[in-house]
C-alpha positions, -999 to 999 in steps of 0.1 A, spaced: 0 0 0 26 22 7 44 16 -27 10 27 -39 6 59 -19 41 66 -33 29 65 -64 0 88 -62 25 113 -51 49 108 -76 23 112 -102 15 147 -80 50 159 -84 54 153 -119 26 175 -130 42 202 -106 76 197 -117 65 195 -158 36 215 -163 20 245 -162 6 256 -128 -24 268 -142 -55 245 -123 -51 240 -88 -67 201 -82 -77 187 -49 -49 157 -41 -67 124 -57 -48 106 -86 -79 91 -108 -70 60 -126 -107 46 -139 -139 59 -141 -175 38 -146 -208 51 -148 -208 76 -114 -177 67 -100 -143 70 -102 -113 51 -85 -78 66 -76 -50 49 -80 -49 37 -45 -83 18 -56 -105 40 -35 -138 47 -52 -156 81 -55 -192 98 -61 -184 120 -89 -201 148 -84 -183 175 -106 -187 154 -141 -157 169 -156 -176 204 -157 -205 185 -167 -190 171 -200 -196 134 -187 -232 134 -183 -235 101 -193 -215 93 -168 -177 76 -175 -171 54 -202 -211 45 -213 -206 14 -233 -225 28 -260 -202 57 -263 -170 33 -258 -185 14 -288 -189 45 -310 -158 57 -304 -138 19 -308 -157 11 -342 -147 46 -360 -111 51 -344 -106 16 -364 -122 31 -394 -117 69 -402 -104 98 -374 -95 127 -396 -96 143 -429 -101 178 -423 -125 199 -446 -106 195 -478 -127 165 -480 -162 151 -472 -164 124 -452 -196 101 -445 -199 112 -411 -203 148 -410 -231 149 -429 -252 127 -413 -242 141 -379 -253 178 -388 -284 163 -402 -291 145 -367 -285 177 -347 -301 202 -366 -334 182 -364 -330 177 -330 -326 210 -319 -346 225 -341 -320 246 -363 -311 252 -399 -275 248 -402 -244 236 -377 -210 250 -379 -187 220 -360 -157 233 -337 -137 213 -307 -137 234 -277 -165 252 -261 -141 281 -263 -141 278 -300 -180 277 -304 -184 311 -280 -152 322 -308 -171 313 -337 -204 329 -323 -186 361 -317 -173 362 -357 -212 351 -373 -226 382 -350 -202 407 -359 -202 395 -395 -241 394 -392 -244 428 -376 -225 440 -409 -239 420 -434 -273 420 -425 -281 447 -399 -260 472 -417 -239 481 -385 -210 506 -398 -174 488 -402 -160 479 -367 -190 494 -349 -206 457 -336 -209 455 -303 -224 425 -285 -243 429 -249 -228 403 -222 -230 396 -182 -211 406 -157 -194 373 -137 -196 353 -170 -176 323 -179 -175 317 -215 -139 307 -218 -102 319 -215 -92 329 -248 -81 365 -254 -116 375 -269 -137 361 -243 -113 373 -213 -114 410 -223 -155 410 -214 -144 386 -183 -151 405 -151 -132 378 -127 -97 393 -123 -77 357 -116 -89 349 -156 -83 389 -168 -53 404 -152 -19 407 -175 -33 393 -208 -40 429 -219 -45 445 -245 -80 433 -244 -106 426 -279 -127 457 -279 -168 458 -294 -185 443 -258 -209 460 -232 -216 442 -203 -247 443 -179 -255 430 -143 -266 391 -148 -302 390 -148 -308 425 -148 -333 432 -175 -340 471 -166 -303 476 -175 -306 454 -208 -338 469 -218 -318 506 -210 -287 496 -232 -307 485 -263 -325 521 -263 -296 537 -264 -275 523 -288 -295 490 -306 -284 506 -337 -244 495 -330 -254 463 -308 -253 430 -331 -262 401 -305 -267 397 -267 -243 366 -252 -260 350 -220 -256 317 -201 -289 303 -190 -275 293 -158 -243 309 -148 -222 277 -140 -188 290 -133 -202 320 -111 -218 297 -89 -246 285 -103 -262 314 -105 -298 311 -114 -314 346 -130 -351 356 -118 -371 337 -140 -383 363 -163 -350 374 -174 -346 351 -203 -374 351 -221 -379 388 -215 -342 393 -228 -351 372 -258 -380 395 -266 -360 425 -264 -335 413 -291 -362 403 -312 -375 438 -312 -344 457 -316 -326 430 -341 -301 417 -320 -289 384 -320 -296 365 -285 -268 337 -286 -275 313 -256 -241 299 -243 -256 262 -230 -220 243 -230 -226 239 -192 -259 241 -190 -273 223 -219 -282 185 -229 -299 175 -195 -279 189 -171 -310 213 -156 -337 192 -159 -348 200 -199 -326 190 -224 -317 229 -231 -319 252 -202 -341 280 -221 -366 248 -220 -369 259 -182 -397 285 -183 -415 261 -207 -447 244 -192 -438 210 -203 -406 210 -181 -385 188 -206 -412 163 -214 -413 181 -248 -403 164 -283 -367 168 -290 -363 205 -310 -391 224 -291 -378 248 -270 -396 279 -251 -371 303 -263 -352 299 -295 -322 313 -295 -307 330 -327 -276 312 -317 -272 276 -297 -234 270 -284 -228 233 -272 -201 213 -259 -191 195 -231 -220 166 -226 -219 170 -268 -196 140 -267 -207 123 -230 -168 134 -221 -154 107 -249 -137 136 -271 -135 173 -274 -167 184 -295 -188 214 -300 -209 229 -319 -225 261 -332 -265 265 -343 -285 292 -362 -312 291 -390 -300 299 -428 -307 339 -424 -277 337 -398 -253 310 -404 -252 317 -442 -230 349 -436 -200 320 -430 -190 314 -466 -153 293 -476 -121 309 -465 -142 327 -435 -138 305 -402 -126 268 -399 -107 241 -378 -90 212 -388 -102 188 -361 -140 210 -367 -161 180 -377 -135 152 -376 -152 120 -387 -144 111 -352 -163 132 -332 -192 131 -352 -196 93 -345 -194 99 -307 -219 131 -309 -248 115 -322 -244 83 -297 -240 105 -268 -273 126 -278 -291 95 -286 -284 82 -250 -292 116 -231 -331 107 -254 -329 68 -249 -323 73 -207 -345 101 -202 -318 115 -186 -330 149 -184 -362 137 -166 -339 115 -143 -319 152 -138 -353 169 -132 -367 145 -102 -331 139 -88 -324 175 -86 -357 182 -64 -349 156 -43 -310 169 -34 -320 208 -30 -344 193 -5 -319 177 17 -293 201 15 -319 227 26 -323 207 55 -287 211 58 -286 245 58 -312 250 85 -293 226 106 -259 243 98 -262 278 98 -222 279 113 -215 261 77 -239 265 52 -262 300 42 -279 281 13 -284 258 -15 -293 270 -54 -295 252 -88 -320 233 -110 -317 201 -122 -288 183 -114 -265 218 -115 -263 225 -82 -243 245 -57 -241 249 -18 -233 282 -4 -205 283 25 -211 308 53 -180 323 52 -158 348 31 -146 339 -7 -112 345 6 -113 318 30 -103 280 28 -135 270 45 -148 254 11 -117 242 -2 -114 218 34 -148 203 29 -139 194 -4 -111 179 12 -130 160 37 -159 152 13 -130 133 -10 -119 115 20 -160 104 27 -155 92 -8 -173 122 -31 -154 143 -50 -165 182 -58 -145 216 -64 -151 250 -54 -160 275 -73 -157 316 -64 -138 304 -29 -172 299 -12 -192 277 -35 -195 248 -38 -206 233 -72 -222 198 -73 -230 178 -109 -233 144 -107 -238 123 -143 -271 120 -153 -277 85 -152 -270 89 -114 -300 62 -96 -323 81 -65 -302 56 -42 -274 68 -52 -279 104 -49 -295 102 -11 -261 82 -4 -244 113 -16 -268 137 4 -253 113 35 -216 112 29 -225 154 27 -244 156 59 -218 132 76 -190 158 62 -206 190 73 -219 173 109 -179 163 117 -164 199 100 -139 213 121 -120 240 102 -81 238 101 
C-alpha cells in the first residue's frame, strides 16, 4: 500500500515539476472511471459529483459511447474539410433536427464555439443589420464564464482569468446578470451598433447562479424587437444537465417532457459542448437558422479537427443516449430531491452553510464564510476522504454535478456522505 501511496505522489510531483501551474486540483490521482464513480489509483472509489464540468453526463465510459468511439477510431479519425467524409453529414443532419436549427458549424472546444459565435454576430451585424465597419458591439453579463481565450477574457469581469493578458478585444458592453431594466436601457440607447446579446442560462462558473425567471425570455424578446442576435451559451448548462434538455426549455410548461427541437425560447444562436460527446472527445458545436449561419461562406472560419469523422460518431451516440435514458427527466426529479436535503442542511448548519441553489442536477451549496477563505476548499477535502469528489468554485461555493444517469439511491447516499462531512467539520 505504501508503494501505492508513493505512487499517487509521484504522479503529483510530476505534474508540478512538468507543467503549467495553471489548475489548482484537490490531491486524488484518478485512474478509472465507470458510470458515477471513479477510483484513484490507491483503488479508493468516489461519487463524482463534478462530471468533468458536466461534459460526462452520461456518466464515465457509457458502453455505447466506448462502442462509438472503438468502431470509428478503427475506421476513419481525420480528414479535415478539404474533403467530405460520411460522417459529418449525417451528424449535422441529426443535430439540426434535433434542436430544431437550420445549419451547424462543427468546432472542438467550447471556447471555440463562444469564438465562432462572436465572428457570425459581428459578420451578421454587418452584413445584414447594416452596422458601420467595426461598430458591432455584442451585450454580455457581468461574472460570465464563456472561456479563456483573449476574446472572451477581455469582457471577463473575474480578475484571476483577466489580469496581464491585456491588450484586451474591444466591441463588448456588459450588464449586471439577470438584470433586465439595465438590458432593456442599453438596447434604447445604442440597438443601432449592438449586433447580438451573449447569456448563459444558468451561470455555472459564477456559482450557479440562477437569474429571476423572467429574465430570459424577457431578454429574448428585447432582441427580437431591436434585431439583436440573443446567442445562448448552454455548454454547461445544456443537454440535461437542468432538468430539460436545453436550459431556455426551463420557463416552458412541459418541463422537458417536450419532443426533441421544441424549445420555449429559440435562441438565434445555440453554443454546445461539453455533454456534446458524453466526455469521450473534445466536440462542439455552433446552431442558427439559414438567415444567420449563411453569412459563414469558404475561407471565413474553420478548424482542422472542426467536424473530424471522429467526433461526429461519438456526438450522435451520446445525444441518442441523453433521449434513450431520459436522462433529463432523471436530472429533473433527482435534482428536487437533493436541494431538498441540502436545505435541510442548511437550516441545521447555519455555522456552515447560508444556502443551496440550482435546477436540475446543476447544483451549488453556499458556504457561510468569506470567498477568501479555505473553508470550502477543506470540505472538499473531507468530502473526497467520505469518498465524493467536488470543487469549489468563487472560494465559497460549492458546485455539485453528478452524471445524469446517477439512480435516487445513489444520490441520497451522496446527500449522506455530505451531511456526515458537514456534521464532523472542524475547520483547520
Amino acid at each position: 500500500m505504501q508503494e501505492v501511496k508513493n505512487r499517487a505522489t509521484r504522479y503529483i510531483e510530476l505534474e508540478e515539476r512538468y507543467g503549467a501551474h495553471n489548475y489548482h486540483p484537490l490531491p486524488v490521482v484518478l485512474s478509472r472511471g465507470q458510470g458515477v464513480y471513479l477510483w484513484d489509483v490507491e483503488g479508493k472509489r468516489y461519487y463524482d459529483f463534478l462530471s468533468a464540468y458536466s461534459a460526462v453526463n452520461q456518466g464515465h465510459c457509457h458502453p455505447r459511447l466506448v462502442k462509438a468511439l472503438s468502431q470509428q477510431a478503427e475506421r476513419l479519425t481525420l480528414t479535415s474539410r478539404a474533403f467530405y467524409n460520411d460522417q459529418l453529414g449525417p451528424y449535422e443532419a441529426f443535430l439540426t433536427r434535433f434542436f430544431g436549427y437550420d445549419k451547424l458549424l462543427p468546432m472542438n472546444t467550447g471556447a471555440e464555439a463562444v469564438e465562432t459565435a462572436i465572428k457570425i454576430c459581428r459578420k451578421w451585424g454587418y452584413e445584414k443589420k447594416q452596422i458601420p465597419e467595426d461598430e458591432a458591439l455584442i451585450v454580455v453579463c457581468g461574472q460570465n464564464f464563456h472561456g479563456r481565450t483573449v476574446t472572451i477574457i477581455s469582457f471577463s469581469s473575474d480578475p484571476d482569468a483577466k489580469g496581464h493578458f491585456g491588450p484586451y478585444t474591444p466591441g463588448f458592453l456588459s450588464i449586471p446578470y439577470g438584470d433586465l431594466a439595465a438590458f432593456r436601457q442599453i438596447l434604447e440607447e445604442r440597438a443601432e451598433q449592438i449586433a447580438g446579446f451573449l447569456v448563459e442560462p444558468i451561470q455555472g462558473e459564477a456559482g450557479v447562479v440562477v437569474p429571476p425567471k423572467n429574465f430570459i425570455p424577457e431578454a429574448a424578446k428585447l432582441c427580437r424587437q431591436h434585431n439583436v442576435l440573443f446567442i445562448a451559451d448552454e455548454i454547461q448548462t445544456g443537454i440535461g444537465r437542468t432538468g430539460s434538455l436545453l436550459a431556455v426549455c426551463g420557463n416552458c410548461t412541459c418541463e422537458g417532457s417536450c419532443e426533441r427541437g421544441s424549445t420555449y425560447i429559440k435562441p438565434d444562436m445555440l453554443l454546445l459542448g461539453k455533454a456534446l460527446s458524453g466526455g469521450m472527445y473534445p466536440v462542439s458545436a455552433v446552431l442558427a437558422d439559414e438567415p444567420v449561419m449563411e453569412v459563414i461562406t469558404p475561407g471565413t472560419h474553420g478548424s482542422t479537427y472542426g467536424g473530424n469523422p471522429l467526433a461526429c460518431a461519438v456526438a450522435v451516440e451520446a445525444l441518442q443516449i441523453i433521449e434513450d435514458e431520459h436522462l433529463p427527466q432523471n436530472a429533473r426529479k433527482l435534482g428536487k430531491i437533493f436541494r431538498e436535503y441540502m436545505q435541510k442542511l442548511v437550516d441545521q448548519y447555519p455555522q456552515w452553510l447560508k444556502g443551496i441553489r440550482g435546477k436540475g442536477l446543476l447544483n451549488a451549496l453556499l458556504i457561510n464564510d468569506s470567498p477568501d477563505s479555505k473553508t470550502a476548499w477543506n470540505i472538499c477535502l473531507q468530502l473526497a476522504e467520505n469518498g465524493l469528489l467536488a470543487k469549489p468554485t468563487h472560494g465559497n461555493i460549492i458546485r455539485f454535478a453528478p452524471p445524469l444517469i446517477i439512480s435516487e439511491e445513489q444520490v441520497l447516499d451522496c446527500c449522506h456522505i455530505i451531511e456526515k462531512t458537514i456534521s464532523s467539520f472542524k475547520q483547520k
